[in-house]
C-alpha positions in Angstrom: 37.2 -173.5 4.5 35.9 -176.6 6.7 35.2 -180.2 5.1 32.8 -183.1 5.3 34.8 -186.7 5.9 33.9 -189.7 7.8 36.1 -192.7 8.5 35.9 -196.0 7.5 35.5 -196.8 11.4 32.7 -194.7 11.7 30.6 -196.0 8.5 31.2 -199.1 10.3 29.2 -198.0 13.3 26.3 -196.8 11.7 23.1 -198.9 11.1 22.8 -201.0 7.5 20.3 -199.7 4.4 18.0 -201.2 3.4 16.5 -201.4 -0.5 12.8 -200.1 0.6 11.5 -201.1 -3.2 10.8 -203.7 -6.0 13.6 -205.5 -7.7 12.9 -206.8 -11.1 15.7 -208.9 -13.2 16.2 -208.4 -16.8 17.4 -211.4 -18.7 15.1 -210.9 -22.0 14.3 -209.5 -24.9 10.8 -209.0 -24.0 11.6 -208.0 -19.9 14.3 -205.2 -21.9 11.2 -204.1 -23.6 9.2 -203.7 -20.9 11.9 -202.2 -18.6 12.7 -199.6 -20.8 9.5 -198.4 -22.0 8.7 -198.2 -17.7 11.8 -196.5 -17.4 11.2 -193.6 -20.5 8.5 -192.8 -18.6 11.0 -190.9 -15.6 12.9 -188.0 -15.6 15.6 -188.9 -13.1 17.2 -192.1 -12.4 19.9 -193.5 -10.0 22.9 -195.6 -12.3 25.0 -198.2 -11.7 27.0 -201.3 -13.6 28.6 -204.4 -12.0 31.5 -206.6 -13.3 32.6 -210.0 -12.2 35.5 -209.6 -10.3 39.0 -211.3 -11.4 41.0 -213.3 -9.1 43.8 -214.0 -11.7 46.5 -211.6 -12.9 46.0 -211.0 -17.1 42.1 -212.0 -16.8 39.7 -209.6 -17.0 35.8 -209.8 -17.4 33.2 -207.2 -19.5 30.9 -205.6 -17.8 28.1 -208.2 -16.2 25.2 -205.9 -15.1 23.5 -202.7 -15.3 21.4 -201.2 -12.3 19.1 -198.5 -13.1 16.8 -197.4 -10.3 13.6 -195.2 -9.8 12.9 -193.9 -6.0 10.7 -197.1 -5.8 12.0 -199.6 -8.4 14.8 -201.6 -9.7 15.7 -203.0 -13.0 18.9 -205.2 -13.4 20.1 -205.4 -16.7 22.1 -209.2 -17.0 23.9 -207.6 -19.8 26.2 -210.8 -20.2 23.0 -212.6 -21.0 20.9 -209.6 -23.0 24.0 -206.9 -24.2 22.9 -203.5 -24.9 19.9 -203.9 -27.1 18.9 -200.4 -29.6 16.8 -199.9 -26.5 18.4 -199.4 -23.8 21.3 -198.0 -25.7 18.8 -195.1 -26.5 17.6 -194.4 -23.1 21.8 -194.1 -22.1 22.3 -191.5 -24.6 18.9 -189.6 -23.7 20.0 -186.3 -22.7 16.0 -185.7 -21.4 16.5 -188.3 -18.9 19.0 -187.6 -15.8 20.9 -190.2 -14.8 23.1 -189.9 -11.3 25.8 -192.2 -11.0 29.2 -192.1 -9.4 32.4 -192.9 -10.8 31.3 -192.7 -14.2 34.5 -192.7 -16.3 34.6 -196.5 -15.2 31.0 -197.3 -16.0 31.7 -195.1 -19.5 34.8 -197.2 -20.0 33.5 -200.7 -19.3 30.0 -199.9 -21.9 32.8 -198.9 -24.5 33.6 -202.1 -24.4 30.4 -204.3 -25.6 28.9 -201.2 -27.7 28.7 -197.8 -29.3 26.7 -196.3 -26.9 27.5 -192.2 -26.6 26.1 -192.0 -22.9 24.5 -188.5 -22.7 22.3 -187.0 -19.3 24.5 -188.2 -16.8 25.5 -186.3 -13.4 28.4 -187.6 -11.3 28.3 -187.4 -8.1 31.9 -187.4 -7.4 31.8 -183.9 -9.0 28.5 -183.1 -6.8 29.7 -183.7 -3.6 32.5 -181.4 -3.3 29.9 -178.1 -4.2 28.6 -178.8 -0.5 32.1 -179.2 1.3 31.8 -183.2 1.0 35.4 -184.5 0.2 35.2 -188.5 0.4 34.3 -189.7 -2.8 33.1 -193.0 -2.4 28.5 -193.6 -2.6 29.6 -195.4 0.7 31.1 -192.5 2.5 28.6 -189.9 0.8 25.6 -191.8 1.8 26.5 -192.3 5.5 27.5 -188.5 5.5 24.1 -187.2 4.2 22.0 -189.9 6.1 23.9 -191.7 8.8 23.2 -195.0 7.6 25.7 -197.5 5.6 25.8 -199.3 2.4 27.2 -202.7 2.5 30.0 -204.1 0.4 29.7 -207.6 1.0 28.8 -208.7 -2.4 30.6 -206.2 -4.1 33.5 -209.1 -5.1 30.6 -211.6 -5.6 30.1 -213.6 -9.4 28.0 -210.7 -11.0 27.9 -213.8 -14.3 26.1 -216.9 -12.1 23.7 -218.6 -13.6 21.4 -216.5 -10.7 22.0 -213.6 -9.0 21.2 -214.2 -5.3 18.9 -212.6 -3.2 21.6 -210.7 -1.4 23.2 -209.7 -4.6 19.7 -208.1 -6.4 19.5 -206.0 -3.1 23.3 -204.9 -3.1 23.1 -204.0 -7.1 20.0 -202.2 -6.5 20.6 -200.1 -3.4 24.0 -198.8 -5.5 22.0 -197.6 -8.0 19.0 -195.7 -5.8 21.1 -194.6 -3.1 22.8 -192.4 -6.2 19.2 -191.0 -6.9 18.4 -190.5 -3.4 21.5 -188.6 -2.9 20.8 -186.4 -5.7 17.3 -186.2 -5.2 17.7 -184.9 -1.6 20.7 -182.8 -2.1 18.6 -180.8 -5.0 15.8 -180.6 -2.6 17.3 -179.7 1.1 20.6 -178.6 0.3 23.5 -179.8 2.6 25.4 -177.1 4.9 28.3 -178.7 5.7 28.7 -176.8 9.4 25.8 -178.7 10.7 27.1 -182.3 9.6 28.7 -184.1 12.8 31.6 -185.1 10.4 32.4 -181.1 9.7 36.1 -180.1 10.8 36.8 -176.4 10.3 40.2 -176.8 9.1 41.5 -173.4 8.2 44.4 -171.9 10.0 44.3 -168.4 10.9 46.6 -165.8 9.6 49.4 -164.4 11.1 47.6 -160.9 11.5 44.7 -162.9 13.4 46.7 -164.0 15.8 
């Protein structure tokens, strides 16, 4: 059976995405309020969290920020500033809601962490991907696979607990989380045959009696 895999090279190549929608930080009670009752509203939405990187061996940060995206909107949860609030702990575990995220164990793990919340209504799209003959894991790879464009990294190592989040970092946090909805969102609607993906390589060896 053939496989889907691009190199790191070739993400390189491709041309940058950009977040095509409205970006709106959550540092209050009141804007957690607001977000959420905007975001019960939805059926599906993309998932993502962010955590200030450590430099230091033995230090270690909680988690700093949670994306959760619409196909047109946004919403950055500052969760060092705001928590988890009843709220939006109810919309994680809302098994009426999809939420498509990658990677989740991590995300799972670092929520454990600062509350109870039993996350319910998620999909994974590390277990996704593989169904239509996709083998890298990472959104990065995945996206560029599906449509030949590339996320950036650059503020993936950035201080996710600054006073402000830069403009730069708003768009990075948001595209992770809607690129995962996009992904899903186009996968559920056009498929994905592998054989037609310029990254397919038919790898199987023929038998001995085919030869």
């Amino acid at each position: 059976m053939g496989k889907v895999s691009i190199s790191k090279e070739e993400v390189a190549e491709l041309e940058k995405v950009t977040f095509p929608g409205n970006i709106h930080v959550v540092d209050s009670t009141a804007k957690v309020k607001a977000a959420v009752t905007y975001l019960n509203k939805c059926t599906r939405l993309g998932f993502d969290t962010e955590t200030r990187p450590s430099f230091k061996r033995g230090v270690f940060y909680k988690v700093s920020l949670m994306q959760i995206a619409t196909d047109s909107e946004c919403f950055l949860f500052r969760l060092n500033i705001v928590g988890i609030p009843d709220m939006l702990k109810q919309l994680l575990e809302n098994d009426k809601i999809m939420k498509i995220g990658i990677s989740l164990k991590d995300d799972f793990g670092m929520i454990g962490k600062i509350s109870d919340a039993n996350p319910h209504g998620f999909v994974d799209l590390q277990k996704l991907a593989p169904e239509y003959g996709i083998v890298d894991m990472s959104l990065q790879k995945i996206y560029a696979i599906i449509f030949g464009k590339r996320i950036s990294k650059n503020q993936r190592l950035t201080n996710w607990e600054a006073e402000e989040l830069t403009t730069a970092q708003q768009i990075y946090a948001s595209i992770d989380a809607w690129s995962c909805l996009k992904i899903y969102n186009h996968l559920e609607a056009n498929g994905f045959d592998p054989t037609k993906s310029k990254y397919y390589s038919d790898d199987t060896q023929p038998t001995e009696e085919a030869l």
